[in-house]
N, C-alpha and C positions, 0 to 999 in steps of 0.2 A: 504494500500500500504506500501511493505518496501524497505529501502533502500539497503536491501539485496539483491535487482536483481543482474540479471548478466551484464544490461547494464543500461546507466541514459537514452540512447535516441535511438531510432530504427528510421528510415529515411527508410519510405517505399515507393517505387516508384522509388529509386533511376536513374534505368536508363531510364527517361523519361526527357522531356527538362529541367523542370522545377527543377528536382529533383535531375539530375547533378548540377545545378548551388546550389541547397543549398548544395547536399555535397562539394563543392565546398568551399562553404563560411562556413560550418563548421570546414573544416579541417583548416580555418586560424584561425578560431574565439573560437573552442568549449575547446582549453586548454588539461586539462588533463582528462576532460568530458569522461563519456565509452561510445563509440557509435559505431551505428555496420550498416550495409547499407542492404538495405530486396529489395528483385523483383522476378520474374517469372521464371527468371534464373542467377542462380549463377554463371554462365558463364560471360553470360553479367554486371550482378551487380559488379565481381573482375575486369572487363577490365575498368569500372566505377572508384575503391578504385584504383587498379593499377598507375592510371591519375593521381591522387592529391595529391602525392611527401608523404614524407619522414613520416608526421606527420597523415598519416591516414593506412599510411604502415600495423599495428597492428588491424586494424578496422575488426571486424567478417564479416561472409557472410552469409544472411538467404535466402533461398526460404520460399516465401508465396507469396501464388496465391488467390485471391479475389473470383477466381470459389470453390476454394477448401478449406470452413470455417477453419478445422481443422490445415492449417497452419499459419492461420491467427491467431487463439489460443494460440498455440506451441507458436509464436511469440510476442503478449503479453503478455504473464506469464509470458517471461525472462527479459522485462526493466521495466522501471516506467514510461515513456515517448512513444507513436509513434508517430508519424510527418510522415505525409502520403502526397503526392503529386500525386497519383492516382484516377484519374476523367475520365468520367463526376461522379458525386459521386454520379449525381442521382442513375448510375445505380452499381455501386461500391462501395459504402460508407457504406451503413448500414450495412453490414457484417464485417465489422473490429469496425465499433462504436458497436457491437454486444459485438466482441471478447472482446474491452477493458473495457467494462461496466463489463463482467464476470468474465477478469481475474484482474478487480483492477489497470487497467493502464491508465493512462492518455491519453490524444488524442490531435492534433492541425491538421486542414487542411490551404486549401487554398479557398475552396468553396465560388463562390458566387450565388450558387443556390437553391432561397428561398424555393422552397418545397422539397427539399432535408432536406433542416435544420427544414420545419417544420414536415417531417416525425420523422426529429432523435427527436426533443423535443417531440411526440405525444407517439414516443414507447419507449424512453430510459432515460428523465428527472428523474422521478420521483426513476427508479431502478440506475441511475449515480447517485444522491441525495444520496440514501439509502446507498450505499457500498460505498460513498465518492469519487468517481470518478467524474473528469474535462473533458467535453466534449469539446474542444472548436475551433468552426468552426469561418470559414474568418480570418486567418492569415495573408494575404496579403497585397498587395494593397489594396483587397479589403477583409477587409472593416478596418485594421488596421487604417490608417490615418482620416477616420470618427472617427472611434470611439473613439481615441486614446485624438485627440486633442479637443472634447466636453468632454472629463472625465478631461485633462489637466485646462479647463476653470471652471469644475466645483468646480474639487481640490484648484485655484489658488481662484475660488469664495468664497468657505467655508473657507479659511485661512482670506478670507479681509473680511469676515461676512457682502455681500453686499444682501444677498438673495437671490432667486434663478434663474437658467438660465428662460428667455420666449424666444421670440422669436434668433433663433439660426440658422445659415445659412455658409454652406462650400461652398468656393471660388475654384474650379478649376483654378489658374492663369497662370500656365505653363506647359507644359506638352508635351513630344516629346518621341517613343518609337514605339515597333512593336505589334506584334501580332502571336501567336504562333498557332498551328494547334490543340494542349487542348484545350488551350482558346476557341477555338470553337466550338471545339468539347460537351464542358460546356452549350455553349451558347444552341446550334442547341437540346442538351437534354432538357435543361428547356425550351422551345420554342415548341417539340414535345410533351413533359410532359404537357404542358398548353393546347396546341391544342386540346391535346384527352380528356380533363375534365374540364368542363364549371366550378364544385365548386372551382378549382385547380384555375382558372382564375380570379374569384372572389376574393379567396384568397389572390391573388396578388395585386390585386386593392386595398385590403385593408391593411393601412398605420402601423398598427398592429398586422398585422397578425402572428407576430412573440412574440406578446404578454407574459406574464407568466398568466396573468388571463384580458382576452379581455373585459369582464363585467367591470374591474373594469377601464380603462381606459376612460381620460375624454373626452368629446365632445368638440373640439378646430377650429372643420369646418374644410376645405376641407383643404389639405396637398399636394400640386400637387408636382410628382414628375417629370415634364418637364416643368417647369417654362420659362418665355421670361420676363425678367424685367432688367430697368434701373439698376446698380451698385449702385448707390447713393441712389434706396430704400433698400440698406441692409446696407451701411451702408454710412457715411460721406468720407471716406477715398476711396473711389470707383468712386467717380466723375468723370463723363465722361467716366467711363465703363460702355459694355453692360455684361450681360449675357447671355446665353441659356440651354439648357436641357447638363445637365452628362450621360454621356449611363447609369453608374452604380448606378445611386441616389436611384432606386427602393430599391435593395438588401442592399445596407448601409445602407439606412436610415431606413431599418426594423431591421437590426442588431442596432445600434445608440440606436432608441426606447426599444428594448428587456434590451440593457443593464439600462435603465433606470427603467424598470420595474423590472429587478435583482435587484436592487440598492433599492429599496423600492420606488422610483419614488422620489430618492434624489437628481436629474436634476433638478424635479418641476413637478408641477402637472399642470402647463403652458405652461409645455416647448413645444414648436412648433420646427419643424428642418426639412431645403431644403438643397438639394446640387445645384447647380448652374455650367457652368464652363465659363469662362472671356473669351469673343471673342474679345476686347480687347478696344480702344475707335478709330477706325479710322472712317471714312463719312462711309465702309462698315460695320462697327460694329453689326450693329443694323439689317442689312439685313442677315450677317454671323448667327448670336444669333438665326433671325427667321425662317430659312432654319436648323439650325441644332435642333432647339425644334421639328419644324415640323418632321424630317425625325425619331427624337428618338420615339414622340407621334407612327408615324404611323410606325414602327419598331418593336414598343413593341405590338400594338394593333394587327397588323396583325398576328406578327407570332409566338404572342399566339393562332392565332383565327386557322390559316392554315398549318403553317408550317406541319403540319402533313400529308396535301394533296399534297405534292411535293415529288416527288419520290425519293429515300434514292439513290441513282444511279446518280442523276442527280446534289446531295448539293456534295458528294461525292467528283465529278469531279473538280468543282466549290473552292470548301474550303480546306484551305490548311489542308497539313494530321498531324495527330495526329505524335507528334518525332520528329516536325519539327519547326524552330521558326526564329527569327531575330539574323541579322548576331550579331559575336563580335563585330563588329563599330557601329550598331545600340544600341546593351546595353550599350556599355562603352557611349556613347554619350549622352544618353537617361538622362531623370530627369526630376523632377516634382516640384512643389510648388503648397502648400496648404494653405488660411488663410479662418480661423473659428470665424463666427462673433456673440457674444452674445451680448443682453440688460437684464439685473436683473432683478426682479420684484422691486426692488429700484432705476433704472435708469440707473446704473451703467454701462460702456461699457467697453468690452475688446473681445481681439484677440490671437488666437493662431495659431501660425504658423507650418506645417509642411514640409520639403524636401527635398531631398535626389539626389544624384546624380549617372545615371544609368537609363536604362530602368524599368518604373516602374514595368510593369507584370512581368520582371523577375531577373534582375540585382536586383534590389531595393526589392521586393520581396522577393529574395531569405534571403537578410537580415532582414526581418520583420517577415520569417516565421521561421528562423535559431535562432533569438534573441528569438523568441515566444516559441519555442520547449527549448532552455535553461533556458528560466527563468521558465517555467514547472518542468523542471528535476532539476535544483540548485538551486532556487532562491526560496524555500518550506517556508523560514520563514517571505517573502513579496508578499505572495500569499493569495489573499481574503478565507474567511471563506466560500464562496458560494461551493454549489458541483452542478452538473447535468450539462445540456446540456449549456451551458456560452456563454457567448462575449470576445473576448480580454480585453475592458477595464475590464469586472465586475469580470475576473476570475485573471487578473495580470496587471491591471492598473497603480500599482502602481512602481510593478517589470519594467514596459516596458519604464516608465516616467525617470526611470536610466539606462537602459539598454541602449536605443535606440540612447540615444547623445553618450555615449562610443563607441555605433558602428558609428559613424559617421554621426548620423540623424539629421537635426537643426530640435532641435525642443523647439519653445517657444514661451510664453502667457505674452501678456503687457494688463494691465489696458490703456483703452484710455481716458475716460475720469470720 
């Protein structure tokens, strides 16, 4: 890759909900950055740049169509960065992770859909490796804040030489926000995609599936991803919280684990890791916690099992459409809080905090996938030595640990005891 493109960052997707709000938060945040805004129609993409004043005025206009490789191509070869917000990726993704593995440019999405990411690791790891190209999928909510704030705990571990992370568990504590008609559109693909293919479902099931070499990982027993437990078995500081099941703990905690197997399995070869989210400590705590594990369990189980026997007419009507998302009052309102609980293998306890203020899927978002796309394109001399198919933390863990409080993200790790 050289720095002689014509842009540092292409923003593909731009006129989709999602991809307005990051050119959005680029044109406050990206500086003197070269960026250029890519879609379907250059029509619609200028009436996009048009909107976001003065400092994106200068911004290029690309057509590239996901039906039609060759613009996808075109489009790669001229930056060093794309930053795509076009999904479900099931069925849209690997033709751009196609283009940017051949033309030598870097990649970041928003994906949190696991067999999408284990197709791109099965056809494109080893050729992203070879030509030095950064694949690197789940920018967003999800799965940045997993992943972000267990690489924070492990960096804050390695500096106090306490050993290494075991058992490890993310706190869902706040969280209020909408839901966009992608998002579901995301969902109801990986849900279709599982239904039609029983190894697809398997796959799923398993806690590694997103592995770098599945042999080589250890045997630590079962790893449930819809947990029902007290607050006070994770940790001291939770007393008298309940927890239940995260919709998204599946797909984080497969990205979380992958980055540990990039990493050389410098987490630990112990490390265990739940997500969890705090229904809170009232008399109904415990009943909320056990009605939302239930509804996740059988949520995920069905409609990987079915979802593909309901007629595409009828989710249609039902789900909201694809362009379509949560008002301004709902994002600007919207925010999150995240604490990450680790024990050492030497006793050691600590926490790391992540959250942001805004809708997380996409106010917040749009900053975790805008910071993630920059520190890509600028940020080359605090970017890991890894290449291929990546994580956030394993490919710019270290970029994202400075970047992320500059944009305004708290985010920080205390020794507790």
């Amino acid at each position: 890759m050289t720095s002689q493109r014509e842009f540092d960052l292409v923003l593909y997707g731009a006129t989709g909900f999602a991809g307005k709000l990051t050119a959005e938060y680029l044109a406050k945040a990206a500086g003197p950055a070269r960026i250029a805004l890519a879609g379907r129609s250059a029509d619609k993409v200028r009436a996009v740049r048009d909107a976001l004043g003065e400092s994106a005025a200068s911004w290029t206009i690309i057509e590239a169509d996901a039906g039609v490789p060759a613009t996808l191509a075109a489009m790669a070869e001229r930056t060093q960065v794309v930053v795509t917000t076009v999904g479900p990726y099931t069925r849209y993704g690997l033709p751009l992770v196609a283009a940017c593995v051949e033309a030598g440019t870097d990649y970041a999405d928003l994906t949190g859909e696991t067999p999408f990411i284990r197709d791109s690791v099965d056809q494109f790891h080893k050729q992203a490796a070879d030509t030095g190209v950064r694949i690197v999928h789940s920018c967003g909510f999800d799965s940045v804040p997993s992943d972000l704030t267990v690489y924070a705990l492990y960096d804050k571990v390695r500096a106090d030489g306490t050993g290494d992370l075991t058992d490890t568990d993310l706190v869902l504590r706040t969280f209020a926000g909408g839901v966009s008609g992608g998002t579901v559109a995301s969902m109801m693909e990986f849900f279709r995609t599982a239904a039609g293919d029983p190894d697809i479902r398997r796959e799923m099931l398993d806690p590694y599936t997103l592995s770098t070499d599945r042999a080589a990982e250890p045997d630590l027993g079962h790893q449930s991803d819809t947990p029902w437990i007290r607050g006070v078995q994770i940790a001291p500081e939770l007393a008298g919280v309940w927890t239940g099941a995260f919709a998204m703990a599946a797909p984080n905690s497969r990205i979380v684990r992958r980055s540990n197997a990039l990493l050389d399995w410098a987490y630990g070869r112990t490390f265990r890791y739940a997500e969890h989210m705090s229904t809170g400590s009232s008399v109904l705590a415990p009943v909320v916690a056990a009605v939302d594990t239930a509804v996740n369990a059988a949520a995920l189980g069905l409609g990987m099992k079915y979802l593909n026997k309901v007629p595409s007419a009828l989710l249609e009507r039902i789900v909201p459409k694809p362009g379509t998302g949560p008002s301004e009052q709902t994002r600007e309102n919207g925010h999150y809080r995240i604490e990450t609980y680790t024990t050492t293998s030497t006793g050691a306890r600590y926490r790391a905090v992540i959250a942001q203020q805004g809708d997380p899927g996409y106010k917040a978002t749009a900053v975790l996938l805008g910071e993630s796309g920059l520190a890509l394109a600028l940020d080359r001399d605090r970017l890991s030595d890894l290449r291929g198919v990546l994580t956030p933390a394993a490919a710019m863990g270290d970029a994202l640990l400075t970047r992320l409080p500059a944009a305004g993200v708290t985010l920080e790790t205390t020794r507790l005891d």
